[in-house]
Structure formats: structure tokens, C-alpha cells
C-alpha positions as CSV (number, residue, x, y, z in Angstrom):
1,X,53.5,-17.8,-58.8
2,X,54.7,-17.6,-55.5
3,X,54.6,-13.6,-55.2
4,X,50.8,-14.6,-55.9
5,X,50.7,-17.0,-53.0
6,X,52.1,-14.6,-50.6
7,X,49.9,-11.7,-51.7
8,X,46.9,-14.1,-51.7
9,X,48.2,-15.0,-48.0
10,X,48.9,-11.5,-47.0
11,X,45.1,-10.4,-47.8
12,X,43.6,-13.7,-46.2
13,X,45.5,-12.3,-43.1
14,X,44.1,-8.7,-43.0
15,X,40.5,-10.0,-43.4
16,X,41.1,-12.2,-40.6
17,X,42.5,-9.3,-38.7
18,X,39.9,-7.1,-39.4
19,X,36.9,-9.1,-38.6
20,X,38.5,-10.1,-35.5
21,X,38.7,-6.0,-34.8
22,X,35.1,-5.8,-35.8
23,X,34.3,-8.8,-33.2
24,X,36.3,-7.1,-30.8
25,X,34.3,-3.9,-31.2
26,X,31.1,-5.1,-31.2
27,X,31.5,-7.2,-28.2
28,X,32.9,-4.1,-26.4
29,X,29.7,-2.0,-27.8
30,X,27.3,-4.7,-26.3
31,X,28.9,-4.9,-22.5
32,X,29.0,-0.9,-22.7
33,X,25.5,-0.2,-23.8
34,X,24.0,-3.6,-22.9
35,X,22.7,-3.8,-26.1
36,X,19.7,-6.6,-26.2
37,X,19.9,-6.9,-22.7
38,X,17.0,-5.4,-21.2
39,X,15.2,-6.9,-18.3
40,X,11.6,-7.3,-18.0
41,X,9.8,-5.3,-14.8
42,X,8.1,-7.6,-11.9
43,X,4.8,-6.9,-10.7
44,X,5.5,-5.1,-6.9
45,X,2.1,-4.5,-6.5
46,X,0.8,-5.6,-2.9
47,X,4.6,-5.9,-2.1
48,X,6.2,-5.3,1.3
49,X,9.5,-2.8,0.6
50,X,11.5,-5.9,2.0
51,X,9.9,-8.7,-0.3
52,X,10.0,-6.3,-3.2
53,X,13.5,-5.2,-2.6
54,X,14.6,-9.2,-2.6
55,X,13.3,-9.6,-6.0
56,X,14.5,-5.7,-7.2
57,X,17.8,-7.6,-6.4
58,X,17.7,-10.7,-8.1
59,X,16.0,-8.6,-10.8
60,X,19.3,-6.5,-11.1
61,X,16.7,-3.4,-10.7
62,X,16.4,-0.8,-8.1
63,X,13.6,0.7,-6.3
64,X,12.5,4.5,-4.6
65,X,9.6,5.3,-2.8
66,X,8.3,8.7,-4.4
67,X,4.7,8.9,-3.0
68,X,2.5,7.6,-0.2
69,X,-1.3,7.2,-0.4
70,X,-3.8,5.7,2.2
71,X,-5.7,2.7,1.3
72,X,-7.4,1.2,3.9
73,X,-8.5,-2.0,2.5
74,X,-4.7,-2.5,1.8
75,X,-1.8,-3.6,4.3
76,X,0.3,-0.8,5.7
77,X,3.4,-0.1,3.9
78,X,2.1,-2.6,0.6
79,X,3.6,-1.1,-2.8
80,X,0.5,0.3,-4.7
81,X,1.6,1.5,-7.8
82,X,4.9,1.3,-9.5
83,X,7.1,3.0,-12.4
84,X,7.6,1.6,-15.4
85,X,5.0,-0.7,-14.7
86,X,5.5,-4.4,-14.8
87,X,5.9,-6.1,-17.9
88,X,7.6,-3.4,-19.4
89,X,11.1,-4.0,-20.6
90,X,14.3,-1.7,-18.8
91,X,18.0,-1.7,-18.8
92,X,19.7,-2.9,-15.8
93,X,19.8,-0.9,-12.8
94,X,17.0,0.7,-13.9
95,X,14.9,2.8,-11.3
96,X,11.6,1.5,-10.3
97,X,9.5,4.7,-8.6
98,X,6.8,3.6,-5.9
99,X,4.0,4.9,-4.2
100,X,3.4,2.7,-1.1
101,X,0.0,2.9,1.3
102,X,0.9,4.8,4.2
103,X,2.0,3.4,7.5
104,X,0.4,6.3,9.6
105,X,-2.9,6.8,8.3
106,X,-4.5,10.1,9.2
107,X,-7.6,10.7,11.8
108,X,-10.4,12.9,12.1
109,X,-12.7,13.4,14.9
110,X,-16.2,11.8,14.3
111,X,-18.7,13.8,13.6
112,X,-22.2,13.8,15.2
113,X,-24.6,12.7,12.6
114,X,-27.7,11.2,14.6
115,X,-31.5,13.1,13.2
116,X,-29.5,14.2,9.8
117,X,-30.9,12.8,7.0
118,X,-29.6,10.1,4.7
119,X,-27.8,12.6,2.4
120,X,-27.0,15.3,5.2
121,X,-25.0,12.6,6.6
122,X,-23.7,11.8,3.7
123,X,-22.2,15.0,3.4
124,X,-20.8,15.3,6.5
125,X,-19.3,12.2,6.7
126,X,-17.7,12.5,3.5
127,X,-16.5,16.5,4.4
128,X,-14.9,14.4,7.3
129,X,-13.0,11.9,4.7
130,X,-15.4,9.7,6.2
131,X,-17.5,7.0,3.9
132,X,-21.4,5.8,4.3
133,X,-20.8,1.7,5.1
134,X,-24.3,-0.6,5.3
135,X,-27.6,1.2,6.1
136,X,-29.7,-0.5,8.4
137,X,-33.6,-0.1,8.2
138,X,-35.9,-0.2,11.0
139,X,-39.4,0.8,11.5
140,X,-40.0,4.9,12.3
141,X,-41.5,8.1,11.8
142,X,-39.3,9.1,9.0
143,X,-37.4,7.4,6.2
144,X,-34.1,7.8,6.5
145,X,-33.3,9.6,9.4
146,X,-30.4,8.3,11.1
147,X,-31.3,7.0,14.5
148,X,-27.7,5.8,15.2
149,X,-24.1,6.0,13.9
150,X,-21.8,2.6,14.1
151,X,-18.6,1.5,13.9
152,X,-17.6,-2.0,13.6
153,X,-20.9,-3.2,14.5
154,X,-20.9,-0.5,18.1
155,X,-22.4,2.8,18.2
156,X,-19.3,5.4,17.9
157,X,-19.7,8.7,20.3
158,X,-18.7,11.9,18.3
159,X,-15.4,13.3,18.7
160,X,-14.1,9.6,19.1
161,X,-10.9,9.5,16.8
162,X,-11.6,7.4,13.9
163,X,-9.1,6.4,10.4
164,X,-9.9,8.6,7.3
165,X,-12.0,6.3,5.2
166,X,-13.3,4.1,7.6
167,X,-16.9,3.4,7.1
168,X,-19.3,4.4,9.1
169,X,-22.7,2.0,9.4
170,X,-25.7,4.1,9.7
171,X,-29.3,3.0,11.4
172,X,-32.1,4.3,9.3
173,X,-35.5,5.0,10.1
174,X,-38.2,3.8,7.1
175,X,-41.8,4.7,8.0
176,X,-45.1,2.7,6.7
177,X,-45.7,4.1,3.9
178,X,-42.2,4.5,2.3
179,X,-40.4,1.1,2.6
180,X,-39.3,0.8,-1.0
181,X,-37.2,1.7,-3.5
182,X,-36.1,1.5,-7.5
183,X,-32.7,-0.2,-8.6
184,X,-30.2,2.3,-10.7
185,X,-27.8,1.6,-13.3
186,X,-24.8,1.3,-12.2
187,X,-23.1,-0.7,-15.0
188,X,-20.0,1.2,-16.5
189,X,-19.5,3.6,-13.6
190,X,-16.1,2.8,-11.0
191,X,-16.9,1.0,-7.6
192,X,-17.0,4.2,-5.9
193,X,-19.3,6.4,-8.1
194,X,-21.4,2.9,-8.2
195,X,-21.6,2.6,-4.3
196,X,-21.9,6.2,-4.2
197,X,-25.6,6.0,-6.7
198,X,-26.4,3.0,-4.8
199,X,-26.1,4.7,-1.3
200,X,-28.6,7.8,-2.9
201,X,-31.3,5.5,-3.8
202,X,-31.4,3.8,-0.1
203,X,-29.7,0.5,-1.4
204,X,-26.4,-1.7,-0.1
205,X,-23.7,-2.6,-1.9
206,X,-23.3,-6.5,-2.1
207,X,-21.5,-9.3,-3.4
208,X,-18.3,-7.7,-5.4
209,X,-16.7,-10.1,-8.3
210,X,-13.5,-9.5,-10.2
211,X,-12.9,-11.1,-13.3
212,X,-9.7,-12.2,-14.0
213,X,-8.4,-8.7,-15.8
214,X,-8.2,-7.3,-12.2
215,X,-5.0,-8.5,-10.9
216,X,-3.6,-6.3,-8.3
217,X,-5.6,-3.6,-5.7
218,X,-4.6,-1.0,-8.3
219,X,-6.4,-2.8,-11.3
220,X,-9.1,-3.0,-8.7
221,X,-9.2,0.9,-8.5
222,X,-9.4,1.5,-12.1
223,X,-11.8,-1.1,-12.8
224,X,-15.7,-0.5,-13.6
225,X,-19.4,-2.3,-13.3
226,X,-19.9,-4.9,-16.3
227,X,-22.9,-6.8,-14.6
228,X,-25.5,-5.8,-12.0
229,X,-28.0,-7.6,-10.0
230,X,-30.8,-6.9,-9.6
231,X,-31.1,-5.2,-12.9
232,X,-32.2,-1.7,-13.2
233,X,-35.9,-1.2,-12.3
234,X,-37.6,2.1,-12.5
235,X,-40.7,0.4,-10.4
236,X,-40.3,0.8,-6.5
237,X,-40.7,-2.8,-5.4
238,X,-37.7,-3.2,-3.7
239,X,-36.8,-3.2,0.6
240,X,-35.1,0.1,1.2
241,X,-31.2,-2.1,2.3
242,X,-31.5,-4.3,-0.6
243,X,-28.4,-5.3,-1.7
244,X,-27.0,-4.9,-5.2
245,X,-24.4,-7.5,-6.3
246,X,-21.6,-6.2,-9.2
247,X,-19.3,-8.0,-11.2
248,X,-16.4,-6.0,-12.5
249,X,-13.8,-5.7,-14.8
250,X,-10.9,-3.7,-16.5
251,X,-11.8,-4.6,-20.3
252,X,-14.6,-2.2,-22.1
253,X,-15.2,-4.9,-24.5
254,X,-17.2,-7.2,-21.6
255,X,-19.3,-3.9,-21.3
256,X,-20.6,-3.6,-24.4
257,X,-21.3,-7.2,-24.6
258,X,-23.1,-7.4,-21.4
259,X,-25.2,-4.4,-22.8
């Protein structure tokens, strides 16, 4: 009976032993690999490097600049994209790539543009990495033949050094009988190609709305038209500069509803 006991003891003994060498192990595995311990990825977007590297390091993450773009309805230096992007879930230490909007945005000369028409100037504006801002319409010969080329509400001299992308605000002639215009659809196109129609058929862009799927200046970028107003007319009844108020929006879905 007592040989039992011990032999009974003995084998109590190894399991113990073993399952603490298992325990042992596995704990070891975890700290190595840092199993089930990943991290989820904060949103840097619109980010100095100096507030996004103080929560990189309470985030136990770390970050490199890969690529610089320039934005510029964005602060200089602002992170505007990021690598995995946030939400996603990373081991510690893990990389973050960035792309950040340019501190030293390029310049062009500006280009003479006065007695071009509406789409010449277009052109050449755009050839210039130059954008169309508001058109103003005044009374003239000829519709749309630009009478004067602004800047920030002044006139702007060719040759003056001016940002890439700035806009450039254009005074339009509009004769007697050609003071109006049709409405386009814009609805599913980005901002850009949007403005871009809009600009074509004599028109301003005007109030912008977000809905609450565009969080960040890069949502903003990939986002498209969901609502117009006015809607799209194929009459001409409206004042060559009307403006055209969006709403926009990342989700397809609020497309196809609004249609």
C-alpha cells in the first residue's frame, strides 16, 4: 500500500512539474513574440511631426516621413496620409510611414491671361499648376472674356511669383444677350472633377458640406458629390456666377439613395 502511495505521489509530482514547464514556456513564447499584444494605430492625420511623435510614443509606435505632397488648404508640415492606417491593429514598435504637406511649396510665375477666353485661361492656368477660383461677371462685349486676373481680391501682374495651386479669381465679360446658363450634374463625381464641370458651364462652386464619414483632409480628398443644389437643369435660366452648393460624402450607399 505504501509503494502505491509513493508511486501515486511521485506521478502527482511530475504533472505538477510539467505543467509548471509548460507555464514557463508559454509565458516565455508570449514576452518573445508578444503574442495577443498588438496595438491599435492612432489617427495622425492633420498632425504636426511633434504632436504626432508624442502620441507615436505613448503609443509604443514609431514613425518616418516617406513622401511629401503640397496641399494648400492644409497647414505646412501636417501629416496627410499615414501607413497602416489608423484603426488597424500592429505589434509594438511597429513603423508608421508618412507623407506630410510640404513645408516649401513650389512657385511658378503668373501667367498673363487677360482677353483669353474662359477655357483658354483655363488651360493655361492649369498648364501653370495654377487653378480657376470665383468668376466674376460684369456687363461687355463678349461672354467670358477675361477682363482681369485676381489674387486675393487684387489684380496680380504677370510674372509675379505665385504658390502652385493658388486660385486665381477671374473677371468675366457677359454681353446682353448671353447672361445665362444650364446647371450640370455633378452628383457622384470628386470635388475637383465637380468644380472642374462647374467652372465649364460658367457657374461657382458654393457652400461645401461634409457629412460625418469625412473625418480627416484625406477622407476629404477621396470623397464625392451625394447632393447638389440647384439640381440639374438643362433650361438656361440661370445668372452666368451662380453658385452651386454640394454636400459630400465617402459612402456610395447615400448616392444611390439620393438618386
Amino acid at each position: 500500500m505504501k509503494k502505491e502511495n509513493w508511486i501515486v505521489k511521485n506521478l502527482l509530482l511530475g504533472a505538477v512539474a510539467v505543467t509548471a514547464i509548460l507555464l514557463l514556456a508559454t509565458i516565455t513564447l508570449k514576452v518573445i513574440t508578444r503574442h495577443n499584444q498588438e496595438l491599435e494605430v492612432p489617427e495622425f492625420s492633420g498632425m504636426t511631426m511633434e504632436q504626432a511623435s508624442e502620441v507615436a510614443k505613448q503609443s509604443h509606435l514609431r514613425l518616418e516621413v516617406t513622401d511629401s505632397v503640397f496641399l494648400p488648404r492644409m497647414g505646412r508640415g501636417e501629416i496627410f496620409r499615414q501607413n497602416p492606417q489608423s484603426g488597424s491593429m500592429v505589434k509594438k514598435n511597429r513603423r508608421i510611414l508618412l507623407t506630410i504637406n510640404s513645408l516649401q511649396p513650389k512657385k511658378v510665375n503668373m501667367p498673363s491671361i487677360t482677353g483669353y477666353s474662359l477655357r483658354q485661361a483655363k488651360a493655361e492656368l492649369s498648364a501653370r499648376q495654377l487653378n480657376v477660383g470665383r468668376l466674376f461677371y460684369v456687363e461687355d462685349m463678349a461672354t467670358n472674356n477675361v477682363l482681369a486676373q485676381l489674387y486675393k481680391g487684387s489684380e496680380i501682374a504677370s510674372g509675379t511669383l505665385i504658390e502652385t495651386e493658388s486660385e486665381i479669381d477671374l473677371r468675366l465679360g457677359m454681353s446682353p444677350d448671353n447672361m445665362y446658363t444650364s446647371i450640370p450634374l455633378v452628383t457622384g463625381f470628386s470635388l475637383v472633377t465637380a468644380k472642374d464641370i462647374l467652372t465649364d458651364n460658367s457657374l461657382n462652386l458654393g457652400k461645401l458640406t461634409y457629412d460625418n464619414t469625412v473625418k480627416t483632409y484625406s477622407d476629404s480628398l477621396s470623397s464625392f458629390v451625394i447632393k447638389q443644389n440647384p439640381l440639374p437643369s438643362e433650361a438656361s435660366a440661370y445668372p452666368l456666377g451662380t453658385k452651386v452648393e454640394l454636400v459630400l460624402s465617402t459612402d456610395r450607399s447615400k448616392l444611390e439613395r439620393a438618386n
